[in-house]
FILUM-126443 format. One record per residue: residue number from 1; x, y, z of N, C-alpha, C in turn; residue in three letters. Coordinates in pm, 1 decimal, decimal comma, padded with zeros to 6 digits, always signed. Example, Ala and Ser with C-alpha at 12.3 -4.5 7.8 and 13.67 -1.06 7.14 Angstrom:
<atoms>
1;+01319,0;-00569,0;+00780,0;+01230,0;-00450,0;+00780,0;+01320,0;-00330,0;+00780,0;Ala;
2;+01285,0;-00225,0;+00708,0;+01367,0;-00106,0;+00714,0;+01290,0;+00003,0;+00787,0;Ser;
</atoms>
This chain:
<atoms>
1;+12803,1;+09904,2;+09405,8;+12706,3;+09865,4;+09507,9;+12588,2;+09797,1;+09437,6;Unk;
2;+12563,8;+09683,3;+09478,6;+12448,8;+09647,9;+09411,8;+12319,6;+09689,3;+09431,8;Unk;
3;+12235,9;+09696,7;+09308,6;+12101,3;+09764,7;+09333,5;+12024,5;+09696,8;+09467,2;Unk;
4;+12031,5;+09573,4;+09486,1;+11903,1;+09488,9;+09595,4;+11991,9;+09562,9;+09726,2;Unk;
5;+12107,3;+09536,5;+09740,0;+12154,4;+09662,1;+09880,6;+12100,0;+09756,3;+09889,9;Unk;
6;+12153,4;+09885,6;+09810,9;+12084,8;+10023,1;+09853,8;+11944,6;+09989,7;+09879,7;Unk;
7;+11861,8;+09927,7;+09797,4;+11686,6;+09943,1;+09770,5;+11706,7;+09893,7;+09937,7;Unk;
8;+11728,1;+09746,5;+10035,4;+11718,8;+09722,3;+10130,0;+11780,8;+09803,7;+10207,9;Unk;
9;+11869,5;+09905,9;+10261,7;+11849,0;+09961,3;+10329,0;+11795,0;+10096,4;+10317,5;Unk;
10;+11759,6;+10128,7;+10180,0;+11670,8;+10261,3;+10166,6;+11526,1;+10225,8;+10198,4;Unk;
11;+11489,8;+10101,3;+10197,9;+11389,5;+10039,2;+10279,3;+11366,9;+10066,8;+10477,1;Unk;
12;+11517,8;+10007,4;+10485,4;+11527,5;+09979,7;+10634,1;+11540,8;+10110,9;+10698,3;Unk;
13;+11571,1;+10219,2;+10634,0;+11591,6;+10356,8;+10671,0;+11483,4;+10419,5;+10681,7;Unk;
14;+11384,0;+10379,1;+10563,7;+11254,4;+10409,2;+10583,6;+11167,0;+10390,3;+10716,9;Unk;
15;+11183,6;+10257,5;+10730,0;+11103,8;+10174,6;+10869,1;+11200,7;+10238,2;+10960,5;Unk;
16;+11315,9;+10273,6;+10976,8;+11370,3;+10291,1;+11080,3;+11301,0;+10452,5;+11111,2;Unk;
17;+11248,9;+10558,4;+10950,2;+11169,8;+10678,4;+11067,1;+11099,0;+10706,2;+11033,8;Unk;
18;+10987,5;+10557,5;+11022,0;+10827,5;+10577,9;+11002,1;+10837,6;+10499,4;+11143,4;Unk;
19;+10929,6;+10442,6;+11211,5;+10839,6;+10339,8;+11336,9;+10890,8;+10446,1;+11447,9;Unk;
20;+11023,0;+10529,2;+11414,0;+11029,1;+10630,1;+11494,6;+10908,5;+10763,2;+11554,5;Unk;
21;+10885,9;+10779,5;+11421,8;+10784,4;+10864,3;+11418,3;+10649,1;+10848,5;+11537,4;Unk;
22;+10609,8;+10668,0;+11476,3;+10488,5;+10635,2;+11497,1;+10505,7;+10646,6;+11694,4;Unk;
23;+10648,4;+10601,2;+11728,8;+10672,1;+10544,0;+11857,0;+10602,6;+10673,4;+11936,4;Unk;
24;+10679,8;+10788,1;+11862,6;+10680,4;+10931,0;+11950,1;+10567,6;+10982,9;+11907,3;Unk;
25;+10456,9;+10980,4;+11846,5;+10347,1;+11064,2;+11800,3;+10210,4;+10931,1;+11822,4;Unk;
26;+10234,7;+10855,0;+11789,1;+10076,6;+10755,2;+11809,3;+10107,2;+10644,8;+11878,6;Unk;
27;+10224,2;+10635,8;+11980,4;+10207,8;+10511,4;+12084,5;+10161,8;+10584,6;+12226,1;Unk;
28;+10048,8;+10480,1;+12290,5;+10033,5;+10580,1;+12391,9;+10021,1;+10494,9;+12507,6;Unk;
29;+10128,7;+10393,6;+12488,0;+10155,6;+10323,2;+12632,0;+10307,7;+10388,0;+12656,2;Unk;
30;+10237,8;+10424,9;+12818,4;+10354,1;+10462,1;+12906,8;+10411,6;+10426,7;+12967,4;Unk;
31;+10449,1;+10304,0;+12929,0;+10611,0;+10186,5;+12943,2;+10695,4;+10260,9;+12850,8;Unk;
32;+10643,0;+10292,2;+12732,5;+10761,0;+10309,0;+12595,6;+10790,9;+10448,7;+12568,5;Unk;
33;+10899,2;+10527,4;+12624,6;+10947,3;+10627,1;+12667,1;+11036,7;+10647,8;+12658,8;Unk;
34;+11132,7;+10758,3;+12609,7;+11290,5;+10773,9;+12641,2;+11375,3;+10662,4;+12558,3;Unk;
35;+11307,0;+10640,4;+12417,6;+11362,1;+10536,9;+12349,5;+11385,3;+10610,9;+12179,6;Unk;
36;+11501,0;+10537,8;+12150,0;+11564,0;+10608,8;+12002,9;+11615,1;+10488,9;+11948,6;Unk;
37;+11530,5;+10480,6;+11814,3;+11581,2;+10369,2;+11740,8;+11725,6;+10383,9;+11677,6;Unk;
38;+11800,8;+10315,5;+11672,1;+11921,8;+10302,7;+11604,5;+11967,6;+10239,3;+11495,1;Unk;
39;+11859,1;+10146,5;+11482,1;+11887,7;+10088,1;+11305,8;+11753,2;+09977,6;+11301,7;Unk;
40;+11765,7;+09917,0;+11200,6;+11681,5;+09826,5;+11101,2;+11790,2;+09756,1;+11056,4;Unk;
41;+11738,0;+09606,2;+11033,3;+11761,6;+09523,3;+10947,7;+11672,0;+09418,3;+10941,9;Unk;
42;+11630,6;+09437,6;+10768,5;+11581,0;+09348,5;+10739,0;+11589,9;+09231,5;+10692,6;Unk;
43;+11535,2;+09127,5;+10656,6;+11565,1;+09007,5;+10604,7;+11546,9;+09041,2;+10425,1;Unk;
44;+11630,0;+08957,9;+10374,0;+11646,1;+08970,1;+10211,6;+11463,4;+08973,8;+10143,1;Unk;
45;+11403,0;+08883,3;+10213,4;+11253,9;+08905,4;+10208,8;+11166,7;+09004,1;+10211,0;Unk;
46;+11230,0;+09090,8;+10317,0;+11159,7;+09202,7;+10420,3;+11044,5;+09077,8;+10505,7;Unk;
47;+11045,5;+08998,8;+10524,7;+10916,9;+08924,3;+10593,3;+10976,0;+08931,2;+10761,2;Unk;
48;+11098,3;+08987,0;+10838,4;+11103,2;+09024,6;+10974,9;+11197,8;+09145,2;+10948,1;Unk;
49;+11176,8;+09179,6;+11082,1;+11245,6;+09362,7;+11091,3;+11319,2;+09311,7;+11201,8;Unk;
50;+11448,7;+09305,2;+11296,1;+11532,4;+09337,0;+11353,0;+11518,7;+09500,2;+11391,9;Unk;
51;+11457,4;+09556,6;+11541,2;+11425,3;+09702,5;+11526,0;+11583,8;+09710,5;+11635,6;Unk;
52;+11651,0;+09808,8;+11660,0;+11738,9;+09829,5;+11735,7;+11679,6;+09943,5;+11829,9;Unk;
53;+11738,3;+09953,1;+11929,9;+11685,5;+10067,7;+12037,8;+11764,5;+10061,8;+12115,2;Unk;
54;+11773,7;+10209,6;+12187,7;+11848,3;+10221,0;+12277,4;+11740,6;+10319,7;+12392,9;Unk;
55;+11771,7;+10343,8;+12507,7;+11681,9;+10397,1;+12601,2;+11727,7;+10403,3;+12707,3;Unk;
56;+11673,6;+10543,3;+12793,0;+11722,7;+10629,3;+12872,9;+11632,2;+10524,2;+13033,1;Unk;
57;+11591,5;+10465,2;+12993,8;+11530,4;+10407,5;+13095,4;+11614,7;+10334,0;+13172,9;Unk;
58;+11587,2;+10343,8;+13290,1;+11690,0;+10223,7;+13368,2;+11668,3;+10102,7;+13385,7;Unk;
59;+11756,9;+10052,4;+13358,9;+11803,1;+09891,4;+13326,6;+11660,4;+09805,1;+13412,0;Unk;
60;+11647,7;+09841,9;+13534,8;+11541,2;+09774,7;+13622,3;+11398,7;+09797,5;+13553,5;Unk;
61;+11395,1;+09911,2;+13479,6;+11256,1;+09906,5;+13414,6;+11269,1;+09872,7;+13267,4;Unk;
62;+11368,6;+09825,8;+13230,7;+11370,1;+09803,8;+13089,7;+11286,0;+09681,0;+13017,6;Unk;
63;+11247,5;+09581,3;+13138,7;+11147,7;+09466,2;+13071,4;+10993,9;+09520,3;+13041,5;Unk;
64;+10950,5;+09592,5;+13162,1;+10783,8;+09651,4;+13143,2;+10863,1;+09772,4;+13022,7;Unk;
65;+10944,0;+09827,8;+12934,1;+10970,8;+09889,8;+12793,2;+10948,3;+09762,6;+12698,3;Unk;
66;+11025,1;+09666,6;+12718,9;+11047,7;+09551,6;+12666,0;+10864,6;+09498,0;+12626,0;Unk;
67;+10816,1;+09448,5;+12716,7;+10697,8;+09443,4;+12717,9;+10575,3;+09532,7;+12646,1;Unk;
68;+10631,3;+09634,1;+12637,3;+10527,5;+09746,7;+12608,3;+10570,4;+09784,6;+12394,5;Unk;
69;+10660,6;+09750,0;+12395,8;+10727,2;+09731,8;+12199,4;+10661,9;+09607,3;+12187,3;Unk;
70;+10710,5;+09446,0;+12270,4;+10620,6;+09366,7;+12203,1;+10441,1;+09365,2;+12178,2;Unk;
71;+10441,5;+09463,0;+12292,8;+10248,8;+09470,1;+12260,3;+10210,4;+09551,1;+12173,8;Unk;
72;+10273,1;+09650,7;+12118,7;+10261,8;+09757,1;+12047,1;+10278,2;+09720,6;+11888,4;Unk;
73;+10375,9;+09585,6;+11892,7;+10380,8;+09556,5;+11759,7;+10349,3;+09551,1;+11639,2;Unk;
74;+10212,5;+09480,4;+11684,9;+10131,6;+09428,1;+11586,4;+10058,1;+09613,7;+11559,9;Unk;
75;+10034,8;+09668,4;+11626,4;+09992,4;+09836,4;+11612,9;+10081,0;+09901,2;+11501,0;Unk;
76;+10153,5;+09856,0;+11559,0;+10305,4;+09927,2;+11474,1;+10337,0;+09898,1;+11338,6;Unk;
77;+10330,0;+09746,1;+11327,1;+10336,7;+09699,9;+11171,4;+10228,3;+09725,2;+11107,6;Unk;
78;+10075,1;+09752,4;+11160,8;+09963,4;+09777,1;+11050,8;+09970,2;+09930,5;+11035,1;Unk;
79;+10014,6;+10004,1;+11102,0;+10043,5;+10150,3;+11111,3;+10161,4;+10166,8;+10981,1;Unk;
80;+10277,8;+10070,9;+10991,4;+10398,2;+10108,2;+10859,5;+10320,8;+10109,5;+10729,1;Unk;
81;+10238,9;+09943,0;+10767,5;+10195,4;+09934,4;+10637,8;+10077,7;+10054,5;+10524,1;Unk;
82;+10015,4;+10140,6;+10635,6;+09955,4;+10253,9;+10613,2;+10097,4;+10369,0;+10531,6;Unk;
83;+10166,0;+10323,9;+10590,7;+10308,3;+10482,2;+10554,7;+10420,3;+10418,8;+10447,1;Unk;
84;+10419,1;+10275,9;+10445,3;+10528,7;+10249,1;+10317,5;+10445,5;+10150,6;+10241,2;Unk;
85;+10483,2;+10134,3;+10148,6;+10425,0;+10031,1;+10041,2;+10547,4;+09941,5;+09998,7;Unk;
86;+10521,4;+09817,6;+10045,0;+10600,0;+09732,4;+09984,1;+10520,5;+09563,0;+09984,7;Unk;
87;+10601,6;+09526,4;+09945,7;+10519,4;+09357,8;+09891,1;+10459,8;+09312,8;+10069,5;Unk;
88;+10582,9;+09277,5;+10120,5;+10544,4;+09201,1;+10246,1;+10586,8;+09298,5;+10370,7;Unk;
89;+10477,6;+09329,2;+10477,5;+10547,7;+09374,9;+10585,1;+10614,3;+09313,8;+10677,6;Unk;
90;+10702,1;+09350,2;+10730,3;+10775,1;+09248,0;+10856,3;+10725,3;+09252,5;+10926,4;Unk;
91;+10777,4;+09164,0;+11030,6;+10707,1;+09146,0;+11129,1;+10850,9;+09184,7;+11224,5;Unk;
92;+10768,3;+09240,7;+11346,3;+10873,8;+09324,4;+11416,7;+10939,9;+09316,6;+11532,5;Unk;
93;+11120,7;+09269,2;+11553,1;+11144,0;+09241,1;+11631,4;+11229,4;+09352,2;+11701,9;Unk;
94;+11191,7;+09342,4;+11847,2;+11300,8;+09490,8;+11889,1;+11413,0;+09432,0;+11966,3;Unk;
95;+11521,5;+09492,1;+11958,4;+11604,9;+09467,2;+12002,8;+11697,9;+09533,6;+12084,2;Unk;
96;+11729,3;+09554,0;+12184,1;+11812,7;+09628,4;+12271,6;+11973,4;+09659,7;+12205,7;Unk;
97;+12006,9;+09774,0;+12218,3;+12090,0;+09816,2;+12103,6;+12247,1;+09828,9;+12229,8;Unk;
98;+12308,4;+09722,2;+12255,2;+12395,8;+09798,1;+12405,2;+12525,8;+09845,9;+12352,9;Unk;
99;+12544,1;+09927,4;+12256,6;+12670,6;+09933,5;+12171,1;+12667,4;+10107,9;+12217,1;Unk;
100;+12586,3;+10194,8;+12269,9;+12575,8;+10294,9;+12315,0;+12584,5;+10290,0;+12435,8;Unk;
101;+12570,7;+10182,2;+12524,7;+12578,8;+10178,0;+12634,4;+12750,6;+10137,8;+12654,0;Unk;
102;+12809,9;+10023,3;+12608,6;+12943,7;+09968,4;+12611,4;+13051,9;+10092,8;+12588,4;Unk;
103;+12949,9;+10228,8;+12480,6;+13074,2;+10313,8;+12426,6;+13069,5;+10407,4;+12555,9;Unk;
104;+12939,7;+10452,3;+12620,9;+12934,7;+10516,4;+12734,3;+13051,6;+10487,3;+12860,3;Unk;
105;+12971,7;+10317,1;+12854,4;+13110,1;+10245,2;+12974,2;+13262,2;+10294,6;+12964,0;Unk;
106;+13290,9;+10295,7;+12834,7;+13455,3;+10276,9;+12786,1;+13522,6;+10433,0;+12759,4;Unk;
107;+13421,9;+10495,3;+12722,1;+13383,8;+10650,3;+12728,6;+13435,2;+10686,4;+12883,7;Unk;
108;+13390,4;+10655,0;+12990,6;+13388,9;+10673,0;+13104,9;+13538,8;+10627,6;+13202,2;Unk;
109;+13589,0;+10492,7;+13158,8;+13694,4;+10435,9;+13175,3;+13808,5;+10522,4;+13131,9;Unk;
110;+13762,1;+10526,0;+12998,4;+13929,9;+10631,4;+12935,9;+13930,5;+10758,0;+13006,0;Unk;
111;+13784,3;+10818,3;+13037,1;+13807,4;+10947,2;+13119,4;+13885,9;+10945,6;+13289,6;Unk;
112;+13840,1;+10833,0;+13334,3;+13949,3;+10778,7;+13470,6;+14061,7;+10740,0;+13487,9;Unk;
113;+14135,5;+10695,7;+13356,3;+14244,0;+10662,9;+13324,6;+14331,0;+10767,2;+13330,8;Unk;
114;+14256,4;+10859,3;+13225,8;+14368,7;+11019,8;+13192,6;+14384,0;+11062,2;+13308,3;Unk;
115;+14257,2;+11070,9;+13404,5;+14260,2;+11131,8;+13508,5;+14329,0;+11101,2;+13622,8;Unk;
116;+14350,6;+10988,9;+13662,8;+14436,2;+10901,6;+13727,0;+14608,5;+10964,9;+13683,1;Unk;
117;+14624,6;+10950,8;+13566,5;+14741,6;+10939,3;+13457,6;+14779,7;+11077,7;+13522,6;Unk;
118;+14675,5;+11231,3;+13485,0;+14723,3;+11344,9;+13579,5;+14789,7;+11354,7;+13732,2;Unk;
119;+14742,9;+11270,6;+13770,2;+14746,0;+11277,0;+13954,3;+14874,7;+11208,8;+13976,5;Unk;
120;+14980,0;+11186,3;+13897,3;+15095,0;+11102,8;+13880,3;+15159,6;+11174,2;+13844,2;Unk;
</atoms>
């Protein structure tokens, strides 16, 4: 494994639960709720963050969430930069994570299938 891998995601693991932290203990807009980060990726730079999320919120309120991470941002990145030390901080993009949602969907499907499959 090469050394610049591990260091980048022992980086991105970092940001992934110092911004966790920060979300649930020092954000205090109540748009951003019922949300669990799921990964980081950074750029070979670290100069942007890719944030992943997933959230219990419903789909109809998910833009005022949406809204409420991009305003929080700039809070958020001078807050990391207080908790990690590194050359450049990113700058922070969030991203809706629907790979928990798709496994839920398909999760749900195979359970109607079997069930169907019984009734036969």
């Amino acid at each position: 494994m090469p050394k610049e891998f591990s260091r980048s995601s022992r980086v991105a693991e970092q940001v992934q639960r110092e911004l966790a932290e920060l979300i649930r203990l020092e954000l205090k807009d109540p748009r951003v709720s019922l949300i669990t980060l799921t990964g980081v990726e950074l750029t070979p730079d670290y100069s942007h963050a890719k944030v992943f999320y997933t959230t219990l919120v419903p789909e109809a309120e998910r833009s005022a969430l949406e809204a409420g991470l991009r305003r929080a941002s700039g809070f958020l990145r001078r807050e990391l930069g207080h908790r990690i030390r590194i050359h450049t901080l990113p700058e922070l993009h969030f991203v809706f994570d629907e790979s928990v949602e798709r496994g839920d969907r398909l999760s749900r499907l195979i359970d109607e299938a079997v069930k169907s499959d019984r009734h036969q």
